[in-house]
C-alpha positions as CSV (number, residue, x, y, z in Angstrom):
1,X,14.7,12.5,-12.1
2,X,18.2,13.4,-10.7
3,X,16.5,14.8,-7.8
4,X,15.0,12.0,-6.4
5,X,18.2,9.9,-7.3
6,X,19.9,12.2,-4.8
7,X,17.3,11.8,-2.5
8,X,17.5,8.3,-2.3
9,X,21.7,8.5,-2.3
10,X,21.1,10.9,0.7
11,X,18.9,8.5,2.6
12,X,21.3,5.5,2.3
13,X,24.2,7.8,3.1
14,X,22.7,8.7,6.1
15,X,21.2,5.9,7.5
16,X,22.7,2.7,5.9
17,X,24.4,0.2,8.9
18,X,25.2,-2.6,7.5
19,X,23.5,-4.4,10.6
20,X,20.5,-2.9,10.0
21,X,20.1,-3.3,6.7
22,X,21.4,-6.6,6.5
23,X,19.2,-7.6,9.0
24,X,16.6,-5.9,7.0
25,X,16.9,-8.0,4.1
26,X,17.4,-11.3,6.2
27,X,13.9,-10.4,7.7
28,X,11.8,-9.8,4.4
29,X,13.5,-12.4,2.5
30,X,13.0,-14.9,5.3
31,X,9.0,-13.9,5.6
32,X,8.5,-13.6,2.2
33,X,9.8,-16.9,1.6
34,X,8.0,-18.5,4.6
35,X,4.6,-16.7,3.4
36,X,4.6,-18.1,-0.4
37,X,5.8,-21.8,0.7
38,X,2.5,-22.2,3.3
39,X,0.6,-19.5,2.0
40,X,0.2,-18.2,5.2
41,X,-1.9,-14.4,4.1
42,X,-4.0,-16.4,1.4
43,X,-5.0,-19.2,4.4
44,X,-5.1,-18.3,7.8
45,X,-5.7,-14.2,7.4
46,X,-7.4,-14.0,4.5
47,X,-10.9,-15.8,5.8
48,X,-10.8,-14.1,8.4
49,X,-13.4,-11.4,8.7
50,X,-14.6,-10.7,12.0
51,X,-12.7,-9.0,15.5
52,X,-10.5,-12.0,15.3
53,X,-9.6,-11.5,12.1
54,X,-8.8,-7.9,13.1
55,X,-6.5,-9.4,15.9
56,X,-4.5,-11.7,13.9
57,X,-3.9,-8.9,11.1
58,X,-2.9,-6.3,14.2
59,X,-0.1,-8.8,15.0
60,X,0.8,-9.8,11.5
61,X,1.2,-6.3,10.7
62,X,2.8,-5.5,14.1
63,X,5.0,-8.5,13.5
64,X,6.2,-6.4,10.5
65,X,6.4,-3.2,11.7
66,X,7.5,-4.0,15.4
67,X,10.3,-6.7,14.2
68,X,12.3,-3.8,12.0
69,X,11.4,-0.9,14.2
70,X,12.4,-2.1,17.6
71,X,15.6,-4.0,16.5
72,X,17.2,-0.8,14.0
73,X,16.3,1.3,17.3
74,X,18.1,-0.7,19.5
75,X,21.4,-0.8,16.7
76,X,21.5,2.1,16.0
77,X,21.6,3.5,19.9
78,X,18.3,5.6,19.6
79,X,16.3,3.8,22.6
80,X,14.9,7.1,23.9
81,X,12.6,6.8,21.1
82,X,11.2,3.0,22.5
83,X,10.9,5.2,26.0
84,X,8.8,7.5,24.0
85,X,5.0,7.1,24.7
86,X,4.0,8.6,21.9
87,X,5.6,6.4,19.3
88,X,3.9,3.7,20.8
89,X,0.5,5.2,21.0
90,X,0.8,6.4,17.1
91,X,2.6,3.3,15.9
92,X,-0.7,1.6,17.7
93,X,-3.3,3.4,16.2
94,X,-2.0,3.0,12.4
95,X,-1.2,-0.4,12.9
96,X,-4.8,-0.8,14.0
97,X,-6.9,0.8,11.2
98,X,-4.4,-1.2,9.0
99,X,-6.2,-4.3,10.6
100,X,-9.5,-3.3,10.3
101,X,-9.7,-2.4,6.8
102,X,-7.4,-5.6,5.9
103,X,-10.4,-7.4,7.8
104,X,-13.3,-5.7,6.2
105,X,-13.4,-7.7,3.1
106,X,-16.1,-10.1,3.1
107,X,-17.8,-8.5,-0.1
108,X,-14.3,-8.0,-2.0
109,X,-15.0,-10.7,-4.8
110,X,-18.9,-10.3,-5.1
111,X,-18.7,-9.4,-8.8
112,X,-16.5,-12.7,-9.4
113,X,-20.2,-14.0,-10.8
114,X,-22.1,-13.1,-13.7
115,X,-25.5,-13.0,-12.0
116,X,-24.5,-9.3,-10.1
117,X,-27.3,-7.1,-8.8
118,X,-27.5,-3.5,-8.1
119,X,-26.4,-4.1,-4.4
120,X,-23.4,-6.5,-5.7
121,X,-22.3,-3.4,-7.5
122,X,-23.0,-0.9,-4.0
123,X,-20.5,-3.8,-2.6
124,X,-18.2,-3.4,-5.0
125,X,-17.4,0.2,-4.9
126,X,-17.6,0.3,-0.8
127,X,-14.8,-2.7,-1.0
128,X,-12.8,-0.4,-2.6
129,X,-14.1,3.1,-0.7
130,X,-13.7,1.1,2.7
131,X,-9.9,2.6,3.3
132,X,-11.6,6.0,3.3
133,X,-14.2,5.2,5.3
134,X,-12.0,4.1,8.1
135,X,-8.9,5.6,7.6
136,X,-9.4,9.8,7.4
137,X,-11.8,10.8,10.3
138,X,-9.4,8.9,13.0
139,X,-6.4,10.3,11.3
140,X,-7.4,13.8,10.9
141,X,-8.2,13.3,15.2
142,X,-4.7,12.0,15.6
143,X,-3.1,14.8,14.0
144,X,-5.2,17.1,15.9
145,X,-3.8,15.6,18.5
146,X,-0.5,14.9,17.7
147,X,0.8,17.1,15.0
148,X,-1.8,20.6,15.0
149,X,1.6,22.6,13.6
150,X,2.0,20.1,10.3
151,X,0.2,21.2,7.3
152,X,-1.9,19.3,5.2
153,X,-2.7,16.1,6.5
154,X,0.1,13.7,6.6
155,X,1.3,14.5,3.0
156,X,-2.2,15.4,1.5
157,X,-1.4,19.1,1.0
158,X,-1.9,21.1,-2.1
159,X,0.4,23.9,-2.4
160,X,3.8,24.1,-4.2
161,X,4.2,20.5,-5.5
162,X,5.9,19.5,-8.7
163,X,4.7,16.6,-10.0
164,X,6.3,16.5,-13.6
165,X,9.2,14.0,-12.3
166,X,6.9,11.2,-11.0
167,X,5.2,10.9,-14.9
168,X,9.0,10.5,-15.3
169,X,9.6,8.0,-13.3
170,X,6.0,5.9,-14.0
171,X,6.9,6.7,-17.8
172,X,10.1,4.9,-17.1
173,X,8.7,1.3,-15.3
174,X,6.1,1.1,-17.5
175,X,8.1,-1.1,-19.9
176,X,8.7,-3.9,-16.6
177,X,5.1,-3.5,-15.8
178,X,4.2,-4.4,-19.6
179,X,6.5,-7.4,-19.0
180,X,5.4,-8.7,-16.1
181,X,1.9,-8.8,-17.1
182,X,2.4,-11.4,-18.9
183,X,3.1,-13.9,-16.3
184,X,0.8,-16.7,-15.2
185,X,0.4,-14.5,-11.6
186,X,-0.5,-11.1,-13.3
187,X,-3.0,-13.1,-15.3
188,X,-4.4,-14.9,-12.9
189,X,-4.5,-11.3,-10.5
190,X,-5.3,-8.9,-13.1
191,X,-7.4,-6.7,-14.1
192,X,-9.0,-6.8,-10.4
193,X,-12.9,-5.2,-12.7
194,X,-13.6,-7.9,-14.9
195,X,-16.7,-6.7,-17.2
196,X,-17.1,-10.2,-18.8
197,X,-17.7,-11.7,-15.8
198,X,-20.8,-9.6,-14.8
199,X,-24.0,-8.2,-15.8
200,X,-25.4,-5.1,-15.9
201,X,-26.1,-3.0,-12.6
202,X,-28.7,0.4,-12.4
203,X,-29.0,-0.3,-16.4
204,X,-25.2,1.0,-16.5
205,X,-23.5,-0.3,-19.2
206,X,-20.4,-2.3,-18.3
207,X,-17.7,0.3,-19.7
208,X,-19.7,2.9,-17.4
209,X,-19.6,0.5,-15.0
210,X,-15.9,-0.1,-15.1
211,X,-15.2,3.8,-15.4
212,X,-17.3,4.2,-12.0
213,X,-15.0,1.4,-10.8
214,X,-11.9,2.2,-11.6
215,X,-12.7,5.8,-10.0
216,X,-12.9,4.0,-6.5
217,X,-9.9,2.0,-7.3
218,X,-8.0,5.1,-7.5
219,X,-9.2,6.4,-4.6
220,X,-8.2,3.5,-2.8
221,X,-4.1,3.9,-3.9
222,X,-4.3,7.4,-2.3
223,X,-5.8,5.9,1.0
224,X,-2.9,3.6,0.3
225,X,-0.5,6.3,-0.1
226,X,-1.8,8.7,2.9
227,X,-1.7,5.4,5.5
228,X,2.1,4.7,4.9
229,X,3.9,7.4,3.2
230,X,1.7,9.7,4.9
231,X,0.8,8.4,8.6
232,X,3.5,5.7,8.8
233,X,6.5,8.2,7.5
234,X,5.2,11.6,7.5
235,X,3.5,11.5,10.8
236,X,6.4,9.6,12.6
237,X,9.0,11.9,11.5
238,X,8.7,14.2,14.7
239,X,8.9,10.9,16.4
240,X,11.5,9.0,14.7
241,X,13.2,10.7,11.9
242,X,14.8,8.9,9.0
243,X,14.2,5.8,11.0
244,X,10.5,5.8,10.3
245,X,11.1,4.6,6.7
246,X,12.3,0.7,7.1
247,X,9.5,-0.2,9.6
248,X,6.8,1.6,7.1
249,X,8.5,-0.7,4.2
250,X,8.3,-3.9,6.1
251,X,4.7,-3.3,6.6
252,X,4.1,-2.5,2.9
253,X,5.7,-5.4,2.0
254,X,3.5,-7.7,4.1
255,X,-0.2,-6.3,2.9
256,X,1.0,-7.5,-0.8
257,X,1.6,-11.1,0.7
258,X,-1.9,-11.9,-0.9
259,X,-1.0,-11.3,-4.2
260,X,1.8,-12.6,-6.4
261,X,5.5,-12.8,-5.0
262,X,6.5,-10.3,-7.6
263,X,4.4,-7.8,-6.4
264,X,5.6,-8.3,-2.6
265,X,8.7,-8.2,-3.9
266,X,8.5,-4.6,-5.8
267,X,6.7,-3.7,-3.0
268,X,10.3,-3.3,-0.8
269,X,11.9,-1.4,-3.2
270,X,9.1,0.5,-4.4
271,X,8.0,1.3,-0.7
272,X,11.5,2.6,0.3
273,X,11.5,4.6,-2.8
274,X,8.3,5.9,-1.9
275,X,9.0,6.6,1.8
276,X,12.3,8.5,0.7
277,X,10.0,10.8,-1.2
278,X,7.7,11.4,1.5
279,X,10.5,12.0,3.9
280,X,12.1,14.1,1.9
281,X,9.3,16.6,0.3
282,X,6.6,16.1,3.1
283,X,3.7,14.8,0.8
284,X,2.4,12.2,-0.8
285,X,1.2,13.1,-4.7
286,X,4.5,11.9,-6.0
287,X,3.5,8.4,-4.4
288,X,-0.2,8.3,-5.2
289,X,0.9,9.5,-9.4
290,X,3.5,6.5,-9.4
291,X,0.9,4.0,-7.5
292,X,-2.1,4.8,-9.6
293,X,-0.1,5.4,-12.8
294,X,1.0,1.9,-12.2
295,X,-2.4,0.3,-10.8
296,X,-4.7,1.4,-14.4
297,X,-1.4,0.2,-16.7
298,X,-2.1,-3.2,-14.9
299,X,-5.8,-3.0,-15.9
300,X,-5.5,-1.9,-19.0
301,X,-2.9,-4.7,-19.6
302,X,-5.3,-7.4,-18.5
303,X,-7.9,-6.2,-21.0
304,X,-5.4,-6.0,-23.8
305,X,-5.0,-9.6,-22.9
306,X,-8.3,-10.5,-22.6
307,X,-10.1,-8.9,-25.5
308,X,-7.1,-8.2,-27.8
309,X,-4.5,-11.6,-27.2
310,X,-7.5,-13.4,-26.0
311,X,-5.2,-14.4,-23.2
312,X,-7.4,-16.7,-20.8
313,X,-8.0,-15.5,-17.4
């Protein structure tokens, strides 16, 4: 545990400017706020699922990424950076898988209704195995391109990694994420597999069914993980440095602006957290432990609630 507290001491020793940072939180607090009051994510992105829809989340996202990047670049005196070509073409080419998959939900809440089918089911699971499908061939291509010498692939390497700290640290916020299930948001939110809702798919039963679930539901936090710890901080590091981390939070930040302010919120400091890792040790298991570890506590909250406090959803 004290080592990732020194991490993070590290980072903000070394890059905190009170510009930047105050700036920073002027930025997020200003489009968080903004979001929630008009609902911005949940009513003009959210139904869109087509090439527009792609569009308008490449510049929502860019908005994000572009409006903290090019602004701490310009403070802190690193402008050779914004002349580099390849920061752009990189910054580009995440940003835009981002804003495919964010598009590519039109089956996400299929198995809202009771009457589900086997290909409701099929649905289900590629909703959730979608991140994969678009996110690792194109990445393992740019870091062919881009980064042959790094190991692994952004973060995703198996050798010499220990873990035991980051059961730690989910052992430690496990007690605020028992807490904050039980607000009206988390209830309405969570679990995200709700067995009562639906029937019976390939004569599965329905805890089978949530086990097959919840396996793609994990997979999807390490897409997670590998798109902005990984690509966003690991493979911008030869590019940027330490100042790949604040841009990679404010995106973070601004793909939770469809689900409860709390979790946008968390999503700040648990991204920079995160992305300190990442920087630090050059993978991304600590992040993907933390993120699932986190995710299945929120399920199994919700069905504690449901079938336990009978808690209505």
């Amino acid at each position: 545990m004290k080592t990732i507290i020194n991490y993070i001491k590290d980072h903000i020793r070394d890059d905190f400017n009170p510009f930047v940072y105050g700036y920073f939180l002027l930025f997020l607090i200003t489009s968080i706020s903004l979001n929630y009051y008009f609902e911005f994510e949940n009513h003009f992105l959210d139904p869109k699922h087509n090439v527009l829809g792609m569009l308008l989340f490449f510049l929502f996202y860019g908005f994000a990424y572009y409006g903290i990047a090019i602004p701490k670049l310009l403070i802190q005196k690193q402008k050779k950076i914004l002349k580099n070509s390849e920061f752009w073409i990189k910054s580009f080419l995440f940003l835009s898988l981002l804003s495919i998959a964010a598009a590519l939900h039109f089956f996400a809440n299929c198995m809202k209704f009771s009457q589900i089918n086997d290909y409701t089911f099929i649905f289900r699971l590629l909703n959730q195995f979608k991140c994969a499908m678009i996110y690792v061939i194109p990445l393992i291509i740019i870091k062919k391109i881009y980064d042959s010498g790094v190991s692994g692939l952004y973060g995703l390497k198996f050798k010499g990694q220990n873990l035991k700290v980051y059961f730690l640290l989910l052992l430690i916020v496990s007690p605020l994420i028992i807490g904050a299930s039980f607000t009206p948001d988390f209830l309405k939110a969570y679990p995200r597999y709700r067995p009562w809702f639906v029937g019976n798919a390939f004569g599965l039963s329905k805890i089978s069914m949530t086990g097959i679930f919840d396996m793609f539901y994990a997979l999807d936090f390490v897409m997670v993980e590998l798109m902005f710890r990984g690509a966003f901080v690991i493979g911008m590091i030869a590019i940027m440095g330490k100042e790949a981390i604040l841009p990679m939070v404010s995106t973070y930040a601004f793909i939770h602006f469809g689900k409860p302010m709390g979790e946008a919120i968390s999503a700040v400091f648990g991204g920079f957290i995160l992305g300190v890792i990442a920087y630090r040790t050059k993978h991304i298991w600590g992040g993907c432990i933390i993120h699932i570890g986190i995710a299945f506590l929120m399920e199994i909250m919700g069905f504690i609630q449901f079938y336990l406090l009978q808690l209505k959803r």
